[in-house]
N, C-alpha and C positions, 0 to 999 in steps of 0.2 A: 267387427273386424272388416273395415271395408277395404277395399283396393280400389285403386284407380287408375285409369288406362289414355295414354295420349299417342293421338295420330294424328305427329305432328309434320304442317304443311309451309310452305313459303309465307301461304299468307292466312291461312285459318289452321288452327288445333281443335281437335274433335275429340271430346273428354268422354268416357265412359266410367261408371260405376258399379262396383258391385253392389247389392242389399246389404243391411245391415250383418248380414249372417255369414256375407264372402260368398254366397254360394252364384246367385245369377247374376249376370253381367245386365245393364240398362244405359242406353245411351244417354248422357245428361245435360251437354252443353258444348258451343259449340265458342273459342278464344281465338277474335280477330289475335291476328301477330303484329306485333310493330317492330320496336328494338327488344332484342333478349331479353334484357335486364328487366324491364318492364314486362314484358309478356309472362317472363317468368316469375315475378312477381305474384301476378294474378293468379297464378299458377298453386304458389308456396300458400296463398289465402285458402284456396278452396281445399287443399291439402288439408290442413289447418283446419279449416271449417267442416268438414265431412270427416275429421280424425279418421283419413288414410294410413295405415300402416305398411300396403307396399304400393311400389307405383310400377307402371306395366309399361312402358315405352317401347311402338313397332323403329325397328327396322327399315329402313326403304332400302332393302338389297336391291343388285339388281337381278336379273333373272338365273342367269348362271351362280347367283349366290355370294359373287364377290362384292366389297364395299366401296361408292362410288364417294362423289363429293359430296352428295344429299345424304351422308351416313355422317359423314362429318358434322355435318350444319346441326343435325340433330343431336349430336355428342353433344357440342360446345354451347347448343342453346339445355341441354339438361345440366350440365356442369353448375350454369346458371341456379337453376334449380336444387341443385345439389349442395350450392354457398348454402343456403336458410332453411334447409328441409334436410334431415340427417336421417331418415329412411330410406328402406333398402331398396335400389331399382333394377329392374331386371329387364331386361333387352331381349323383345320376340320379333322374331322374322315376320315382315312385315308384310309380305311381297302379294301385289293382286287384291289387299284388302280393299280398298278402294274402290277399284272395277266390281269385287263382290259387292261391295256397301250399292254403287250405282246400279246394278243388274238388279238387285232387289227393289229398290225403288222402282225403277223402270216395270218389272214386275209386278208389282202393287199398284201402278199408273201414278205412281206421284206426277206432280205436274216439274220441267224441268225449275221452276223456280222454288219450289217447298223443296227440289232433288238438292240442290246449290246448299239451301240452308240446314241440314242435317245430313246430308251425303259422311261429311268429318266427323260426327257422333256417333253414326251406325259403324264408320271401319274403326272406329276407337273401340266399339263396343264390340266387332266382329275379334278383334286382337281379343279385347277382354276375356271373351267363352271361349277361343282359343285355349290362350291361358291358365286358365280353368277346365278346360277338360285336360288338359296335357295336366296338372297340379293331380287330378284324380286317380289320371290313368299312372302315373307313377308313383302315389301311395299305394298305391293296388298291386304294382308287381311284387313279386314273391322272388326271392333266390333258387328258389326249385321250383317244380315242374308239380300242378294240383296232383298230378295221374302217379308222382312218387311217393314212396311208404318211407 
């Protein structure tokens, strides 16, 4: 049961994946953008090819939360996706993934050119374990309170 996760940019998409088991998230690849149609294409393959069952698509709110025109672009190029792939996507707030994905590189001393080419993998893959602990943490709630009889 894999998932898969897109953090998607003007001009690169940063694809993440979970394990075969759904449970961790791992950065996988990184999909120059050209025209929709196309890009989404490649898209619906690896879909396809990894027997994805949900797909994770960030958000680029903008900080206050509301949705700008980069929310748009991101609808209209999933829709794409949405013609040839009939699984269910789910739309996570996006916001900062990025900056996180680059502060840990930066952290780790990547060099800025290896930062460029997986910078889109890690905030795909940063959305992904988002995701995924938000999936856990609400199997977990309860309607009552442990401490009630």
């Amino acid at each position: 049961m894999r998932i898969m996760a897109l953090d998607v940019g003007t001009k690169r998409i940063g694809v993440a994946l979970t394990d075969p088991l759904g449970m961790l998230a791992q950065p996988y690849t990184t999909v120059n953008r050209t025209d929709d149609k196309g890009t989404a294409e490649v898209i619906v393959d690896l879909l396809q090819e990894k027997n994805v069952v949900e797909l994770v698509v960030g958000l680029p709110r903008r900080t206050d939360g509301s949705e700008g025109p980069e929310v748009q672009q991101v609808r209209k190029f999933v829709d794409c996706i949405t013609e040839k792939w009939p699984g269910p996507v789910v739309w996570y707030d996006e916001r900062l993934t990025t900056a996180g994905a680059e502060q840990v590189l930066v952290a780790a001393d990547v060099s800025r050119a290896k930062r460029k080419k997986v910078v889109d993998q890690l905030a795909a893959s940063l959305i992904l374990q988002g995701y995924l602990e938000y999936k856990r943490f609400e199997a977990g709630k309860t309607s009552f309170s442990e401490n009630e009889e």
